[in-house]
C-alpha positions as CSV (number, residue, x, y, z in Angstrom):
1,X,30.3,55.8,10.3
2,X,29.4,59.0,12.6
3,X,31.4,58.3,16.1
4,X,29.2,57.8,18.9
5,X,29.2,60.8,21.6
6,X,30.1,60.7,25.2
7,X,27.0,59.4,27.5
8,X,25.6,60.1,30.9
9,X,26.1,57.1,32.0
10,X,30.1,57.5,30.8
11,X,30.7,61.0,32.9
12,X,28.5,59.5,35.8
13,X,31.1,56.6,36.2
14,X,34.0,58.7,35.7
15,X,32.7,61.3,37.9
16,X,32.0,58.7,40.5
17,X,35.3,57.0,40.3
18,X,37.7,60.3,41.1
19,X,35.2,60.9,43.8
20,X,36.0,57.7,45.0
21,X,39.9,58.5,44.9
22,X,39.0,61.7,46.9
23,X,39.3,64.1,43.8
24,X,36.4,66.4,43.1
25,X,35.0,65.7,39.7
26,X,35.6,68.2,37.2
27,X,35.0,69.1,33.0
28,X,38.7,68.3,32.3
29,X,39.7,65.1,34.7
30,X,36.5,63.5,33.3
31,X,37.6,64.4,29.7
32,X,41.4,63.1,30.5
33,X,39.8,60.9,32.4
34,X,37.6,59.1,29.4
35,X,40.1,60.1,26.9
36,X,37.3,61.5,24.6
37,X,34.0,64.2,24.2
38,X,33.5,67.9,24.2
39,X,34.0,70.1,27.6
40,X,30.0,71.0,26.7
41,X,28.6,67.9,26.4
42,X,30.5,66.6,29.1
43,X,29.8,69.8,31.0
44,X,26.2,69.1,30.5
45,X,26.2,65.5,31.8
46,X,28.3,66.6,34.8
47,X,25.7,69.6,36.0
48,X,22.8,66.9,35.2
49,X,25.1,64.2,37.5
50,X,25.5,66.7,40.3
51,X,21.3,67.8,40.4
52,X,20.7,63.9,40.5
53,X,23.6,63.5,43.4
54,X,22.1,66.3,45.5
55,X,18.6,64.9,45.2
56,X,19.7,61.6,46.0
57,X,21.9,62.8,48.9
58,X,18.6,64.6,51.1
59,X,20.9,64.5,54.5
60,X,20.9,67.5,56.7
61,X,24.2,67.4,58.8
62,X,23.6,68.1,62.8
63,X,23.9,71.6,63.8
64,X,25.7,70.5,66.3
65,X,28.8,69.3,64.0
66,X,31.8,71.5,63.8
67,X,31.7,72.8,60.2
68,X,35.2,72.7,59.8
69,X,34.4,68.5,59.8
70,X,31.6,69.5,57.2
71,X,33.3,69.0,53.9
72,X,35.4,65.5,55.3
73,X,31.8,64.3,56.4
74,X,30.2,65.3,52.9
75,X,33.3,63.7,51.1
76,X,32.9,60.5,52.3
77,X,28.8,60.6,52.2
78,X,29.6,61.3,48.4
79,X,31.9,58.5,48.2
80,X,29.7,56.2,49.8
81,X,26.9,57.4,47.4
82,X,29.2,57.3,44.5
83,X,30.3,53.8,45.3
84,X,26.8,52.7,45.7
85,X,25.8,54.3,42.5
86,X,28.9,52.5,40.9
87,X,27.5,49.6,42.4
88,X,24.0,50.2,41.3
89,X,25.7,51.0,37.8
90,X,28.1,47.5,37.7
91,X,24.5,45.9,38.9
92,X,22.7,46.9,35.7
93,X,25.4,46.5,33.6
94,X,25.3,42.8,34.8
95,X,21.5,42.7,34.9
96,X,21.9,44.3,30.9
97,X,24.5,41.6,30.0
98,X,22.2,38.9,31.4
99,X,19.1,40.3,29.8
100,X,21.3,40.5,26.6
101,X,22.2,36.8,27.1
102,X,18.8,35.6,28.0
103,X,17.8,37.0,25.0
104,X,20.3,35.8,22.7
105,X,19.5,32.7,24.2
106,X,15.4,33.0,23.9
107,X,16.4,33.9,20.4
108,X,18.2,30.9,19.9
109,X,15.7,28.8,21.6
110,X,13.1,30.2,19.4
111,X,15.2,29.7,16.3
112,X,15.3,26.4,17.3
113,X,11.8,26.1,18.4
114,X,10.9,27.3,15.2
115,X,13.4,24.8,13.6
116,X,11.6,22.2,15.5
117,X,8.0,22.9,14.3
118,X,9.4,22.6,10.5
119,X,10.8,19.0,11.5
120,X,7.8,18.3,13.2
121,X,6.1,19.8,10.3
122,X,7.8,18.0,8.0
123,X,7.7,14.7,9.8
124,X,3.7,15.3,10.1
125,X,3.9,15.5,6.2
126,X,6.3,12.6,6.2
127,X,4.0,10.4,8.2
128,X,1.3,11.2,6.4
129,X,2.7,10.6,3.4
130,X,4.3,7.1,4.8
131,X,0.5,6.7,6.3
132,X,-1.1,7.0,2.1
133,X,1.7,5.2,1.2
134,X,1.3,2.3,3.6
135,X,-3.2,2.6,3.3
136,X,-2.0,2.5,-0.6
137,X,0.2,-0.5,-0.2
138,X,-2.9,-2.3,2.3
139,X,-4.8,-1.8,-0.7
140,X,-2.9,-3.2,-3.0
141,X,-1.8,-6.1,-0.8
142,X,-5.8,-6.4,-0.4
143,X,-6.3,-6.4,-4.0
144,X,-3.4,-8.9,-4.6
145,X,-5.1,-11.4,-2.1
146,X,-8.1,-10.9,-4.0
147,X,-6.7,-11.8,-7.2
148,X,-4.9,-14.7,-5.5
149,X,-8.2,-16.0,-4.5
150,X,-9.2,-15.7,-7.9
151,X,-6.5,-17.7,-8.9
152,X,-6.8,-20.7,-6.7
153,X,-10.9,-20.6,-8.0
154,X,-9.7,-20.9,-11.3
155,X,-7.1,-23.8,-10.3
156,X,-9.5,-25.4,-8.1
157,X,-11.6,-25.5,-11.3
158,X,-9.2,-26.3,-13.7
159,X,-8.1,-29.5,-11.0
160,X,-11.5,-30.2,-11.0
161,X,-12.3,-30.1,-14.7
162,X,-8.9,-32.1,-15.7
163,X,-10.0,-34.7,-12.8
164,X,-13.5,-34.9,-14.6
165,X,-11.5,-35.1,-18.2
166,X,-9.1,-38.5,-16.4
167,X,-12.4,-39.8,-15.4
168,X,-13.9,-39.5,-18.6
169,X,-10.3,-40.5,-20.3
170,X,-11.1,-43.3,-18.2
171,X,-14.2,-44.0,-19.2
172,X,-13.3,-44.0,-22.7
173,X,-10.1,-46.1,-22.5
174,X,-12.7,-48.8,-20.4
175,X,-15.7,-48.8,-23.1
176,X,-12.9,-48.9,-26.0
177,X,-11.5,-52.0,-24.0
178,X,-14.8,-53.7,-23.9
179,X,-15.4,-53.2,-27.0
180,X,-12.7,-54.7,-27.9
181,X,-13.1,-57.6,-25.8
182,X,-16.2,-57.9,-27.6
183,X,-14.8,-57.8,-31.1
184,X,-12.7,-60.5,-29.5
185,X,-15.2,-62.8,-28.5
186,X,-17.3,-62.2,-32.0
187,X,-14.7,-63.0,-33.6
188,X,-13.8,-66.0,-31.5
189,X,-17.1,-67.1,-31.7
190,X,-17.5,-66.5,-35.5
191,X,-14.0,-68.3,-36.1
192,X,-15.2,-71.3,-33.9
193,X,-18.6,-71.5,-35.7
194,X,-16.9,-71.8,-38.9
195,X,-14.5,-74.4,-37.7
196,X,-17.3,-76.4,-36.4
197,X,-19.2,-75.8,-39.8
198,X,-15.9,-77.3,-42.2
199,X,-16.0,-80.4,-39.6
200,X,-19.3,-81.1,-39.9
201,X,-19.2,-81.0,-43.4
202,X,-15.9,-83.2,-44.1
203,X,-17.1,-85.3,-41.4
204,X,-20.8,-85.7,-43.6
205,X,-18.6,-86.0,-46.8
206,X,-16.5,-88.5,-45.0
207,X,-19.9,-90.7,-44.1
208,X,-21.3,-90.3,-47.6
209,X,-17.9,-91.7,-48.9
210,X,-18.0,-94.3,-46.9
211,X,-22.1,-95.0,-48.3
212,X,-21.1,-94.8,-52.0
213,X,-18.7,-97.5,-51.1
214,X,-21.5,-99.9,-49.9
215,X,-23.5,-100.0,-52.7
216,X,-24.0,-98.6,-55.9
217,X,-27.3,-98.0,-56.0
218,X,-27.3,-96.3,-52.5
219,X,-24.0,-94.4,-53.8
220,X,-26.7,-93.1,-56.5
221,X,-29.1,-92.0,-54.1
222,X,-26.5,-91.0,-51.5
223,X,-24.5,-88.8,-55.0
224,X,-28.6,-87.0,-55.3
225,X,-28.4,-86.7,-51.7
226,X,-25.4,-85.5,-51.8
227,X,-26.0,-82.8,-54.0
228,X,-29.0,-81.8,-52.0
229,X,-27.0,-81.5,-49.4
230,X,-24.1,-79.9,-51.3
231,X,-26.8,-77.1,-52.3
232,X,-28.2,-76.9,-48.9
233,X,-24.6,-77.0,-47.5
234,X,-24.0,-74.2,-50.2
235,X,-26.9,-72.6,-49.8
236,X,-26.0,-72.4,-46.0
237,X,-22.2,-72.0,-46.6
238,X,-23.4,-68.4,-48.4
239,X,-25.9,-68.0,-45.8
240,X,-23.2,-68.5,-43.3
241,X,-20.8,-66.5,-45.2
242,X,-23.3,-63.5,-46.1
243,X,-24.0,-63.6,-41.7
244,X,-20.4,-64.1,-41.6
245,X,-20.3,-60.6,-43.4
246,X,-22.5,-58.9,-42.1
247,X,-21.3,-60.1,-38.8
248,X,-17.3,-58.7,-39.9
249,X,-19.3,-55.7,-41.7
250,X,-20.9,-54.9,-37.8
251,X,-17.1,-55.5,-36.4
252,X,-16.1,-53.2,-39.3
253,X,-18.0,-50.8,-37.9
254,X,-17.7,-51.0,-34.3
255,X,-13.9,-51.1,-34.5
256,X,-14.9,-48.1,-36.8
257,X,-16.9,-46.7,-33.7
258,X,-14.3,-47.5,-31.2
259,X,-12.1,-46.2,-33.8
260,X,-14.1,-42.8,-34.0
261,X,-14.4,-42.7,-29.8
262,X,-10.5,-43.5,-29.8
263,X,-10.0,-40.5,-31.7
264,X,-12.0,-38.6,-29.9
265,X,-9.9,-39.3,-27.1
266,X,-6.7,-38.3,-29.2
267,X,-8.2,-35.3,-29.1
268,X,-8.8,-34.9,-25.7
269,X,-5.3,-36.2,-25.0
270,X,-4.0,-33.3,-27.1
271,X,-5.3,-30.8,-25.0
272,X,-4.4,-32.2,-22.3
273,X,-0.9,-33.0,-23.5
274,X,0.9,-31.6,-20.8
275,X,-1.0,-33.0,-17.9
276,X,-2.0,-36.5,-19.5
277,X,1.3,-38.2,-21.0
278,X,1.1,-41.0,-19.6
279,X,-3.1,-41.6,-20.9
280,X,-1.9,-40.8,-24.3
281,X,1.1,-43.7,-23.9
282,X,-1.4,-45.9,-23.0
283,X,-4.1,-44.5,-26.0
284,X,-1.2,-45.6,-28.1
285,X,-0.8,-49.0,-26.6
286,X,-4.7,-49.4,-27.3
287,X,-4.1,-48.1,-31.2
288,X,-1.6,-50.8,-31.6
289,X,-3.4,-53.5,-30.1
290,X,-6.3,-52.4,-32.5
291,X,-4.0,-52.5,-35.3
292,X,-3.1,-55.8,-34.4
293,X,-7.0,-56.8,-34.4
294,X,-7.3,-55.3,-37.8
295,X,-4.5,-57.4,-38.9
296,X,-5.6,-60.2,-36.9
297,X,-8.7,-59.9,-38.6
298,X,-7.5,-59.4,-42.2
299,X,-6.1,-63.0,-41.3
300,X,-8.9,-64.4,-40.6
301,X,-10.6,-63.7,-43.8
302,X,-7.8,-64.1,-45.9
303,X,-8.0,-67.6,-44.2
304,X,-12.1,-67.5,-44.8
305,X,-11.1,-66.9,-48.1
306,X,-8.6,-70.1,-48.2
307,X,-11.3,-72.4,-46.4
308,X,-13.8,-70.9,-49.3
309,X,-11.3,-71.8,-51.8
310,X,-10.7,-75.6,-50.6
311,X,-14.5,-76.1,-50.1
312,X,-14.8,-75.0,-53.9
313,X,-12.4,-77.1,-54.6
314,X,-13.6,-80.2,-52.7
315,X,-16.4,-79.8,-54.1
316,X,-14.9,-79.8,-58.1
317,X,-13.3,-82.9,-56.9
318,X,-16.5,-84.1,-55.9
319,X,-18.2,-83.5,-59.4
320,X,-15.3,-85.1,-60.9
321,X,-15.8,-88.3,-59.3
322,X,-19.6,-88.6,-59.9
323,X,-18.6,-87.5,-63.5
324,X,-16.0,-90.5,-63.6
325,X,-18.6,-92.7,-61.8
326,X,-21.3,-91.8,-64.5
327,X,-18.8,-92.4,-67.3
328,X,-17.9,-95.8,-66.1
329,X,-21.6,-96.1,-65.8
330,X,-22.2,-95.5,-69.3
331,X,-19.1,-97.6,-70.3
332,X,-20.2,-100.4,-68.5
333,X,-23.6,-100.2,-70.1
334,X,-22.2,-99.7,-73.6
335,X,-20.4,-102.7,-72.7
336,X,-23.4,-105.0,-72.2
């Protein structure tokens, strides 16, 4: 690295500061002086301080001052300048140092000014990004509300459909009740019917006995009448019995029907499984209690078939005592 040469502003201050100890300035004080540069270039600065002193000094001395005071006068004015230019010097050294600082410092302030507008750059891009982020997340929170809506239309209509199936569960479980009250009462009524039927007939059989007892002759015409009445009663018994039937045929096929409609209900009940439990307990209770029915009504006509079986046999018995009667008839005659 070169080494940097003497300055002006170096032999200016050194010049100025022997001045100011009452030594003239000279080539080879300066030099010892600043401890450094070459007798020309310092020789140069010195010759270039001295034209700048004498054109700053512009002071003519009164004639009227002795000139042997000339030189002491001069001396000081120089020292007085020097000082002031030392001054002037130490001034704008200062004034450099604080412009050096100030700009250090507007350096550093614009550094960090520029800092600054990359944060605030950045935290522009930041909050606009946080701004898409948070429109993005409004419209997703929009779209989820949406599909919430959606969702409570669909269970509104699912509540209202599964409230429309319990009616109609309902309404199902009440006809299939019905009609089972009606099976009920048919049957009753069939049962009764038939009960009143058997009476009426032991109770004429039990008359007629009574008749042939009286008298032979009537006994004749009551045994004819009789079996009139037998094949009437017969006749009507199979009437009764065919409309007895067809009557348990109809049941057959209601119970069939309200079998049919019951499973239909089963059905429902199955989809429903989860939300109607306690329908299908009930369906069940309503299968039993038409098993129980069925059963009920097996019983019956196994017991139609018993009363069937004891007519047929009263009426054997019957036949056997007009054949008796007709034998002792004959016997009697061949008798005679």
């Amino acid at each position: 690295m070169a080494r940097t040469g003497v300055t002006f502003d170096d032999v200016a201050q050194a010049a100025t500061k022997l001045l100011s100890t009452g030594e003239p300035p000279s080539v080879q004080k300066i030099r010892d002086l600043l401890g450094t540069g070459s007798n020309t270039t310092i020789a140069e600065h010195l010759k270039r301080w001295k034209l700048q002193k004498r054109s700053k000094e512009g002071i003519t001395l009164p004639e009227e001052i002795p000139k042997e005071l000339v030189p002491a006068i001069e001396t000081v004015w120089h020292i007085a300048i020097e000082h002031a230019d030392q001054r002037y010097l130490t001034h704008k050294q200062q004034s450099t140092d604080t412009i050096n600082t100030l700009t250090a410092e507007r350096d550093t302030w614009l550094e960090i000014t520029r800092t600054l507008e990359v944060d605030v750059q950045h935290m522009k891009e930041q909050l606009s990004n946080e701004q898409h982020e948070k429109s993005n997340a409004l419209l997703e929170q929009q779209a989820l509300k949406e599909q919430i809506n959606e969702l409570n239309i669909v269970q509104t209509r699912l509540t209202t459909q599964l409230d429309d199936t319990a009616k109609e569960m309902s309404a199902e479980q009440s006809r299939a009740h019905h009609a089972q009250q009606q099976l009920e009462l048919r049957y009753s009524n069939a049962k009764e019917e038939w009960q009143q039927s058997i009476t009426l007939m032991k109770s004429d059989l039990e008359k007629e006995q009574k008749r042939s007892d009286q008298s032979e002759d009537r006994w004749m015409r009551i045994v004819d009448q009789m079996k009139d009445e037998l094949k009437k009663q017969e006749k009507l018994a199979k009437e009764s019995l065919s409309a007895k039937e067809h009557q348990i045929s109809e049941l057959n096929r209601a119970l069939s029907s309200a079998q049919a409609e019951l499973v239909k209900s089963e059905k429902t009940n199955l989809q429903l499984k989860n939300e109607m439990q306690q329908k299908a307990v009930m369906h069940e209770h309503i299968e039993a209690h038409n098993q129980s029915l069925l059963l009920s009504l097996e019983q019956s006509e196994a017991r139609l078939d018993q009363w069937q079986h004891q007519f047929s046999e009263l009426l054997e018995i019957q036949q056997t005592m007009l054949n008796q009667e007709k034998r002792e008839e004959e016997k009697e005659g061949a008798d005679t």
